[in-house]
C-alpha positions in Angstrom: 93.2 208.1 146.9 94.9 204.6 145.5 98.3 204.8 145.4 99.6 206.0 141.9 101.8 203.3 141.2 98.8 200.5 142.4 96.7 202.5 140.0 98.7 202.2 137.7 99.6 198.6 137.6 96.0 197.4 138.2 95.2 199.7 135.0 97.5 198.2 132.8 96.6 194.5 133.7 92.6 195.8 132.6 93.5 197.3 129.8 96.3 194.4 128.8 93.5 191.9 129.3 90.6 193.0 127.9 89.7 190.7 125.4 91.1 187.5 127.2 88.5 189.1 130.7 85.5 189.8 128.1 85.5 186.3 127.1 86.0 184.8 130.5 83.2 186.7 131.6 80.9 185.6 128.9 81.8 182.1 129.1 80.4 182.5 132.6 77.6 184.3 132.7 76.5 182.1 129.7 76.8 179.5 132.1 75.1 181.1 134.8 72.0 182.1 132.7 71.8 178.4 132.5 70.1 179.2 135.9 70.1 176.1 138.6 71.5 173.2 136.4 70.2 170.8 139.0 66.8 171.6 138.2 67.0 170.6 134.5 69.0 167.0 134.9 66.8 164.0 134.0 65.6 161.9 136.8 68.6 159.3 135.9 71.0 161.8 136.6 69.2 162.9 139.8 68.7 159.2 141.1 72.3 159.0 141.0 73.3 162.0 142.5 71.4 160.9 145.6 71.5 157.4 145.8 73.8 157.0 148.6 72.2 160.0 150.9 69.5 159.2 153.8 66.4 160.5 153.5 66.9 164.0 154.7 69.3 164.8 152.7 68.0 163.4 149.6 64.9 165.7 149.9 67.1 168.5 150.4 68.6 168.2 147.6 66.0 167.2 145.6 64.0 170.5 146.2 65.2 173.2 143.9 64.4 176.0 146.3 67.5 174.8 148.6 70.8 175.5 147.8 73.1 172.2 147.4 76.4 173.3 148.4 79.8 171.2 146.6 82.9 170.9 148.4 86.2 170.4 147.3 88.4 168.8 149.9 92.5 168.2 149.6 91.8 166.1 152.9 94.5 163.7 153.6 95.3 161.7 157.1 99.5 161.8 156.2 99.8 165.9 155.6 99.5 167.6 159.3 97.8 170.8 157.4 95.2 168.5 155.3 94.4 166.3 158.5 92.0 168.6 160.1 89.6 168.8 157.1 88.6 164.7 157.8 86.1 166.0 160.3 85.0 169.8 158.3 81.9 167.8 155.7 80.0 166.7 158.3 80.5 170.1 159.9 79.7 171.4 157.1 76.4 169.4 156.5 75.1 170.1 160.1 75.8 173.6 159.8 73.6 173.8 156.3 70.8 171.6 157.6 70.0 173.7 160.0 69.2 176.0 157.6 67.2 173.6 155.3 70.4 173.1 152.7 72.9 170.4 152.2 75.9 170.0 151.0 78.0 166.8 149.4 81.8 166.0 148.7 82.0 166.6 145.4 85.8 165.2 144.8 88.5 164.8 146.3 91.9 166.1 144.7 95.7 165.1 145.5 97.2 166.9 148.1 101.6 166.2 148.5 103.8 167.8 150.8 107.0 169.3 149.5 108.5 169.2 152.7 108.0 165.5 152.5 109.4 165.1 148.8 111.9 167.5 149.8 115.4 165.9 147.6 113.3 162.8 146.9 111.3 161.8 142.9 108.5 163.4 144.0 109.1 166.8 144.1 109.8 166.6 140.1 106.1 166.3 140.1 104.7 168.9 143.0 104.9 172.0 140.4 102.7 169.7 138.0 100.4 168.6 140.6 99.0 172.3 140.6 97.7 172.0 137.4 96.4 168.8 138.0 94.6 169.6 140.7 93.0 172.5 138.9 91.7 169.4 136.8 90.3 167.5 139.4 88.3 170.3 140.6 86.9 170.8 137.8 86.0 167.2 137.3 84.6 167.3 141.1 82.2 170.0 140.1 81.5 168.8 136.5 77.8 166.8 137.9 76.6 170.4 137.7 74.4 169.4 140.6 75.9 172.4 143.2 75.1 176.2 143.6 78.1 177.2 145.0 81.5 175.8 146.4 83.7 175.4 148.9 87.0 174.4 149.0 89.3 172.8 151.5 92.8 173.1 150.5 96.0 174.8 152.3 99.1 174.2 150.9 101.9 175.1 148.1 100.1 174.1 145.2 96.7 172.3 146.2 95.2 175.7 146.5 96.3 177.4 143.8 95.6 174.5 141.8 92.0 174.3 143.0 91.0 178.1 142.7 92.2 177.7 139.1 90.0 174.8 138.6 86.9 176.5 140.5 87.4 179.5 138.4 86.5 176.8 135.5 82.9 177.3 137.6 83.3 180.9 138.1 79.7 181.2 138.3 79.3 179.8 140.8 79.5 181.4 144.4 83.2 180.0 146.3 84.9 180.3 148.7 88.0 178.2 150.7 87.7 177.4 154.2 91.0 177.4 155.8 92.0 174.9 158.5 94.8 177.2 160.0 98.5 176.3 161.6 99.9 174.2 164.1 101.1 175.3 167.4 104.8 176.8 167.6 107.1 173.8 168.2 111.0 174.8 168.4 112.6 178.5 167.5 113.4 178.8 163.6 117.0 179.6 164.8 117.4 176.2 166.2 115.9 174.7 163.2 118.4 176.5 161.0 121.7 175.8 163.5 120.6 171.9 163.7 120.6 171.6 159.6 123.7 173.9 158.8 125.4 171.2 161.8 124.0 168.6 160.4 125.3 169.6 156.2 128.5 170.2 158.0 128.9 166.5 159.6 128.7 167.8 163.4 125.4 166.0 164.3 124.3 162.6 163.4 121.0 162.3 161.7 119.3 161.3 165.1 119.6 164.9 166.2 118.7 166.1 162.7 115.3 163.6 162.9 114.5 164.5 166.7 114.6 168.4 165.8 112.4 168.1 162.4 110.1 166.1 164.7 110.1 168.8 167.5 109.4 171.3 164.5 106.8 169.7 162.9 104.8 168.1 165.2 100.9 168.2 165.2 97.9 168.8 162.6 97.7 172.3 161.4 100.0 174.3 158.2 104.0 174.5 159.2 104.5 177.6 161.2 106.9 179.1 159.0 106.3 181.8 156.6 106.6 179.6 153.1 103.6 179.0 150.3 101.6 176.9 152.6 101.0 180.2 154.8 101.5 182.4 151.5 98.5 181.0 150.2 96.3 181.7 153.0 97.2 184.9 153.4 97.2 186.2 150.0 94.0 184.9 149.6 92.2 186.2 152.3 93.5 189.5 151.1 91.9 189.1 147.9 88.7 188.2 149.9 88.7 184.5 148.9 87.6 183.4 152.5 86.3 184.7 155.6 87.9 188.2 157.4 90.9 187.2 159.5 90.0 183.3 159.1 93.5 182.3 157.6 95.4 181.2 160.6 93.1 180.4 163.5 94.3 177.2 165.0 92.7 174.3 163.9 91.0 172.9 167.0 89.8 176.2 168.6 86.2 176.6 169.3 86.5 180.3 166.9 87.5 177.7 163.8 84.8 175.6 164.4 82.3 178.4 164.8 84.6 180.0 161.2 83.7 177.1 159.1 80.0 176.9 160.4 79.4 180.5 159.1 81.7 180.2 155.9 78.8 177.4 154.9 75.6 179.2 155.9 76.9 182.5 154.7 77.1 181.4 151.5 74.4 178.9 151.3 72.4 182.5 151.0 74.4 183.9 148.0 73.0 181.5 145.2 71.8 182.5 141.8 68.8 183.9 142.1 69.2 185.4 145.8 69.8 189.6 146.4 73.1 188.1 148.0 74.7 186.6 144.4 78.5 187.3 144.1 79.8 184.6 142.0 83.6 183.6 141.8 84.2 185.4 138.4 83.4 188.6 140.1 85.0 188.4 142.5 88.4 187.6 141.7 89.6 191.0 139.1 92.1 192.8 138.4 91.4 194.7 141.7 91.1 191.7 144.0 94.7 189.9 142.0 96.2 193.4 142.9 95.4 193.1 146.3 96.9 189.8 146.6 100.4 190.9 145.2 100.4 193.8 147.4 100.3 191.5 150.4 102.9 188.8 148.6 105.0 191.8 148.8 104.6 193.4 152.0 104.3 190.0 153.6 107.8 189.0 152.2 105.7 185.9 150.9 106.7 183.0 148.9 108.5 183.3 146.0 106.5 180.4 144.3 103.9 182.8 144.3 105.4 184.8 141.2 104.5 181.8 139.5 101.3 180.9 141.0 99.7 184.3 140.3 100.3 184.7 137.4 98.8 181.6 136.4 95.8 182.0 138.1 95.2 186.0 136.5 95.3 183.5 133.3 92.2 181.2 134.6 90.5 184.9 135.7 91.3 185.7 132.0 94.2 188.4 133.6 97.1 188.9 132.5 99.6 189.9 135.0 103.3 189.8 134.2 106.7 190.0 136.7 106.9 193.4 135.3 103.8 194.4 137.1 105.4 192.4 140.2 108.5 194.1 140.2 106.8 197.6 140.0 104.6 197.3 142.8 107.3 196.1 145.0 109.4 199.1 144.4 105.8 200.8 145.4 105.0 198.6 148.4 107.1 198.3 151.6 107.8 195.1 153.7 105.6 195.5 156.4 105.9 192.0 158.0 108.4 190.3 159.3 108.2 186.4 159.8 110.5 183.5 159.2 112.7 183.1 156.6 112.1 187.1 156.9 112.9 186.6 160.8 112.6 184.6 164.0 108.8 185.3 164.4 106.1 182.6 163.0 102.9 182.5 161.3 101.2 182.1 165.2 102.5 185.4 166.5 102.0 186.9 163.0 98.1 185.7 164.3 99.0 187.3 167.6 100.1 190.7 166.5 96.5 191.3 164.2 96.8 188.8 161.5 96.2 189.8 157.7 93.4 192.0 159.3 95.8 193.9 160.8 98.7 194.1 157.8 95.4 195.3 155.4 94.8 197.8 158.3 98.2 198.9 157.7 98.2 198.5 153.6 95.2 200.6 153.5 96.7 203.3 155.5 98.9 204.1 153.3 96.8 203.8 150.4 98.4 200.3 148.7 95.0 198.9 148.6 91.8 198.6 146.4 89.1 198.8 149.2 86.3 199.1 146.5 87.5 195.4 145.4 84.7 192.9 145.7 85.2 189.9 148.3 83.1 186.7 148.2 81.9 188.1 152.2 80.6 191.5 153.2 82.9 194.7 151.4 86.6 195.0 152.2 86.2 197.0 155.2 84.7 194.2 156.6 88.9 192.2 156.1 90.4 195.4 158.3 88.7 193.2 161.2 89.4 190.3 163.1 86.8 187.3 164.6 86.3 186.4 168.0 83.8 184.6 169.9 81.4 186.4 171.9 78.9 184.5 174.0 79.5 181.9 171.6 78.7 184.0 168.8 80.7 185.5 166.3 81.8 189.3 166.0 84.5 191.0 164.0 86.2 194.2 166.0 88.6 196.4 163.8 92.3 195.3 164.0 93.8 198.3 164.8 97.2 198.7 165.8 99.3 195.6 165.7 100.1 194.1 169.1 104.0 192.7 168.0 105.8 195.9 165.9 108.5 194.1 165.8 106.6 191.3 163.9 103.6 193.4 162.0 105.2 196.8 161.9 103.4 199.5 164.0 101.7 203.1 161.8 104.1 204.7 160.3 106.9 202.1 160.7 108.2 199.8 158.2 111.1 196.8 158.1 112.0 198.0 154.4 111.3 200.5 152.1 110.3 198.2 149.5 108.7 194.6 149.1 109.9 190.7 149.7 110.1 190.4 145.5 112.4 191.1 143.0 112.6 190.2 139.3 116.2 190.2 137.7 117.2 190.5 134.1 120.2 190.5 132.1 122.2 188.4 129.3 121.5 185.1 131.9 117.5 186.2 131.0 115.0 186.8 133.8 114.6 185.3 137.3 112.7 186.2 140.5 115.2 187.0 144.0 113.8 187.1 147.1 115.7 190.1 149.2 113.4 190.4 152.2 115.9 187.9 154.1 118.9 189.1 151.9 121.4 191.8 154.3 122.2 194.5 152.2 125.8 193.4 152.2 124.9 190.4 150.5 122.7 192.1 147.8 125.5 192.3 145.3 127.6 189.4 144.3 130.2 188.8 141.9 131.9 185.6 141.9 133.4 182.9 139.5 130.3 180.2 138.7 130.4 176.7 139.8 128.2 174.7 137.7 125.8 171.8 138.4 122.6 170.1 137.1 121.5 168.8 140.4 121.1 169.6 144.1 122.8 166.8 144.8 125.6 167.3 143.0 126.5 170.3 145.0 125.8 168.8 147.9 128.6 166.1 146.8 131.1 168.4 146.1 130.4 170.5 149.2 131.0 167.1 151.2 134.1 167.1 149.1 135.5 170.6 150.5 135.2 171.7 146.7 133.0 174.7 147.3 134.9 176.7 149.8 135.7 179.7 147.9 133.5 182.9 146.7 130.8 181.3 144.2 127.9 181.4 142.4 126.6 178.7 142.1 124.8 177.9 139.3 122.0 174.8 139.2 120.8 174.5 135.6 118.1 171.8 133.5 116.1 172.1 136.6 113.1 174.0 134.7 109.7 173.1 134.0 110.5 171.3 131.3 113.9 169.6 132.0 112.7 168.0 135.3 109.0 169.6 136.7 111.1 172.5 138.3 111.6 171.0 141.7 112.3 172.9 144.8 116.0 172.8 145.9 116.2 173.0 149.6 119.1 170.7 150.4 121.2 173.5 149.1 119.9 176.0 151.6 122.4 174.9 154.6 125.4 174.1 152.5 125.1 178.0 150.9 124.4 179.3 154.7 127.6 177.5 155.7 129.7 179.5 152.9 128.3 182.1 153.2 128.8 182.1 157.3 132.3 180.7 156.6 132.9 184.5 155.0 132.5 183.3 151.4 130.7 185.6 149.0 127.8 183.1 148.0 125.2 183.4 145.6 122.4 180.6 143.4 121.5 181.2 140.1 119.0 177.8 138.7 116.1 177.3 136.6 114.3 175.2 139.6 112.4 176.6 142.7 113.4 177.8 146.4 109.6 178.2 147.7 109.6 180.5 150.6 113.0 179.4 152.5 115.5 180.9 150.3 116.8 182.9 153.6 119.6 184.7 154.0 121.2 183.8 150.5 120.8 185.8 147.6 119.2 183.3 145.4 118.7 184.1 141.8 115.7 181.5 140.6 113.0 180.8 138.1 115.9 181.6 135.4 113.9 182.2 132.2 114.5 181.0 129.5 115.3 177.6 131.3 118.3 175.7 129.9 116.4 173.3 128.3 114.8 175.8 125.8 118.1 177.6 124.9 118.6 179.6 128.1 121.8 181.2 128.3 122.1 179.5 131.8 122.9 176.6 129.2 126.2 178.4 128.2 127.7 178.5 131.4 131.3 177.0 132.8 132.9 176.2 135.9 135.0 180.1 136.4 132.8 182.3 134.2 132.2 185.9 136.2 128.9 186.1 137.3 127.1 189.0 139.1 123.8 189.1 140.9 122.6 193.0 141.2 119.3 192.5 143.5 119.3 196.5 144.0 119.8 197.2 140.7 118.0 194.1 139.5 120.4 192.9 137.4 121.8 189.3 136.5 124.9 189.1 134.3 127.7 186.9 133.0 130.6 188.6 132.6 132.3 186.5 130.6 132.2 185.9 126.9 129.4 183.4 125.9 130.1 184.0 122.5 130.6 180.6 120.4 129.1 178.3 122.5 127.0 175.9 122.3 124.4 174.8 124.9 125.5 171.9 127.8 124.0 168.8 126.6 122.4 166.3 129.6 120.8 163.2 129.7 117.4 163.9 131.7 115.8 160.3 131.8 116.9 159.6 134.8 114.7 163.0 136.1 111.9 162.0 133.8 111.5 158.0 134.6 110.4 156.1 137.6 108.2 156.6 140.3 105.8 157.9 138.3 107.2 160.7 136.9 106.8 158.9 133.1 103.2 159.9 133.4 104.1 163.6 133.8 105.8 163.8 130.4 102.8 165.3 128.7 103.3 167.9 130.9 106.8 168.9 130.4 106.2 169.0 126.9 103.4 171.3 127.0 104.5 173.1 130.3 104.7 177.6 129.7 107.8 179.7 131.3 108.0 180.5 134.7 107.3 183.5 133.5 104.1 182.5 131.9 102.9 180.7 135.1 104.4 177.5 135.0 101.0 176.2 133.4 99.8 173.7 130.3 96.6 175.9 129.8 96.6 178.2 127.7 
């Protein structure tokens, strides 16, 4: 029996969505009754298609009784969690020929790297590159010449953005094929120590550079637990990708052997075969409910209470932070990985993986195991791969193998999930607590107020910020400046707050999945720009941050004011960012996923 509150939640978001879900699902199985589009293109269209294949190939895909197989790849040489797909088409394609089916790049989309825009022009266009990438994968499968897809992308928001665009082609069978995480380089607690020393002036940048490089050091997804990681997991637990494929390492013989089997597997589930289980199907509100539950009980990112809901909307779902909020006070943290604590995504693999944390989930009933995965039934995700005589075999997870990482039956790390959504007279935002000591769960402090990282990081330089204080970090919203992720803030807050100040953020931009130990009110909706009372805020106001209670209040009188005024052009020009001003014109809440579709 499904937990009650699960039930309920997963009831609401039917029922709430009916009429958006009826017309998604007609929109695709009009498309699918279209049958294989490849069949009915003129002999122009075909000629092109195939031009630049050898002869094989071309026959392959020109006989309508094999399945032609597009992929979607987010390859890049510069991101270390991109770099191993360079090699995975050609695996691909030798995996599917032995089978008599083929298989052909059908785009490529952009693929950045927050931790490399981190503070720099760039990350005022990350948030929109989701949506844009949703774009190009729809362009990449627009020659209507493919009978299912995969899709190669990993991080913060290339896969979102691409299973939005792939729902687009719902009909169609997909899946992603993951390309896992790089080996465990230096502890997180040295990380952490070498930038709070460096924000505090006691190491030069040579010992800042030579500890990043120690962190981050070959191909495969960072090892810590923010949206790159997120992504992977929550997908495989809504059965977007292979049982307990997320976070095999990338040059093992088991991934090889994982993306050989991704492509034959679904070569056989075309239209037309007993095997059909096209996208749209698979991803309900079952399968979306899933995925929160193990945001939640992972202690994922907190980019994700953005992401979600945005891609419910592309399912035609509609999921709100209300139905977030109750299922975390229904779903415990079960999982504890850093920014949560020490451990990292590799012994997370090591202690049973998201095979092992849906063991778990199920177990206590937080789970719909009548959901429908693109592979097998969700049983089949309670079980991890291995390689047997150099063939593949899933064994139950069982019991995790590091409690103190992926807590052992009957155990848990805290009674209730990684996510919480505040509201008040400062309007909503989204906390993450999993990190947050209960000590620091309630805050009350005069504001200091800023409309840039930077800025704070200036004053902080300027031993201006050593005192009890919220800080407040305001016009950073989707529409002020693309809602950028404000990291540099994270080691100057962690120095107050280890100094013995009472430290808390409120902003309108983003924290990802490293907000740590500081209680870190974000996502602020409305955002200043579009009359948020975050706008109405001074420099001594009395602020409190309730994440028990889930509360966010001024306690001052706004009364009379009228909103900060700022001069943004210097967020919204250069470096490209002028080209993204379409964008923060049409751009939706936070709340409403961050998105410009409807």
């Amino acid at each position: 029996m499904i937990h009650p509150v699960i039930a309920r939640v997963t009831d609401r978001i039917r029922e709430r969505s009916q009429s958006r879900r009826a017309a998604y699902l007609a929109r695709m199985q009009q498309m699918a009754s279209k049958g294989k589009v490849r069949a009915g293109l003129a002999c122009g269209n075909l000629a092109h298609a195939v031009a630049a294949c050898d002869s094989d190939e071309k026959a392959r895909i020109l006989d309508m009784t094999r399945a032609n197989i597009g992929i979607v790849t987010a390859y890049n040489d510069m991101l270390s969690a991109h770099q191993p797909y360079q090699a995975y088409p050609d695996i691909i394609k030798a995996a599917l020929a032995e089978l008599g089916h083929s298989a052909q790049v059908a785009g490529g989309v952009p693929a950045m790297c927050d931790g490399v825009t981190q503070g720099q022009p760039g990350m005022d266009m990350s948030l929109f590159s989701r949506d844009l990438i949703a774009q190009a994968t729809a362009l990449s499968l627009s020659h209507n010449t493919f009978d299912a897809t995969l899709l190669l992308g990993v991080c913060d928001k290339i896969a979102p953005g691409q299973l939005m665009g792939a729902l687009s082609y719902g009909h169609l069978p997909t899946a992603f094929v993951p390309a896992g995480p790089m080996a465990t380089g230096i502890s997180n607690d040295e990380k952490v120590k070498i930038r709070q020393h460096y924000a505090a002036g006691q190491v030069g940048r040579d010992a800042l550079l030579k500890m990043e490089c120690n962190a981050y050091h070959s191909a495969g997804t960072c090892t810590f637990y923010g949206t790159a990681n997120t992504n992977q997991l929550v997908f495989e637990a809504m059965g977007l990708m292979l049982p307990g494929s997320a976070f095999v390492h990338p040059h093992s013989e088991l991934r090889h052997a994982l993306t050989r089997e991704a492509a034959q597997r679904i070569s056989a589930m075309t239209g037309g075969s007993g095997q059909f289980r096209p996208l749209a199907e698979v991803l309900d509100e079952r399968s979306l409910v899933n995925g929160l539950v193990a945001l939640l009980a992972s202690g994922g990112s907190t980019n994700h209470s953005i992401h979600m809901v945005a891609i419910a909307r592309q399912a035609g779902l509609l999921m709100t932070w209300d139905d977030l909020s109750d299922l975390s006070d229904a779903v415990p943290l079960l999982v504890r990985m850093y920014p949560n604590g020490p451990a990292d995504i590799n012994a997370f693999q090591e202690a049973g993986a998201v095979p092992g944390l849906l063991h778990r989930l199920a177990e206590l009933n937080l789970l719909h195991l009548d959901a429908t995965p693109v592979f097998g039934s969700m049983a089949d995700y309670l079980k991890n791969p291995e390689l047997e005589q150099d063939q593949l075999v899933w064994k139950e997870a069982g019991e995790s193998r590091h409690p103190d990482v992926l807590a052992a039956s009957g155990q848990q790390f805290q009674s209730i999930g990684g996510l919480k959504v505040l509201d008040g007279n400062l309007g909503r935002a989204v906390i993450k607590v999993s990190a947050v000591a209960a000590e620091h769960r309630l805050i009350e402090a005069p504001a200091r107020v800023f409309s840039s990282q930077h800025a704070v990081e200036a004053a902080y330089k300027a031993g201006e910020l050593n005192q009890d204080a919220v800080i407040v970090v305001r016009h950073n919203g989707p529409a002020a400046n693309g809602m950028p992720e404000l990291h540099k803030l994270m080691p100057i807050l962690g120095n107050l707050q280890k100094a013995g100040h009472k430290v808390a953020l409120v902003t309108d931009g983003r924290l990802s999945g490293a907000s740590g130990k500081i209680p870190a009110a974000i996502h602020v909706t409305p955002e200043a720009l579009h009359g948020g009372a975050i706008a109405l805020l001074r420099d001594g106001d009395l602020l409190q941050l309730d994440a028990e209670r889930g509360s966010l209040t001024c306690l001052s009188d706004l009364g009379g004011r009228e909103p900060a005024a700022i001069d943004l052009s210097a967020e919204q020009d250069g470096w490209g960012r002028e080209l993204f001003g379409v964008m923060r014109r049409a751009v939706s809440s936070a709340e409403c996923g961050a998105t410009i579709f409807e």
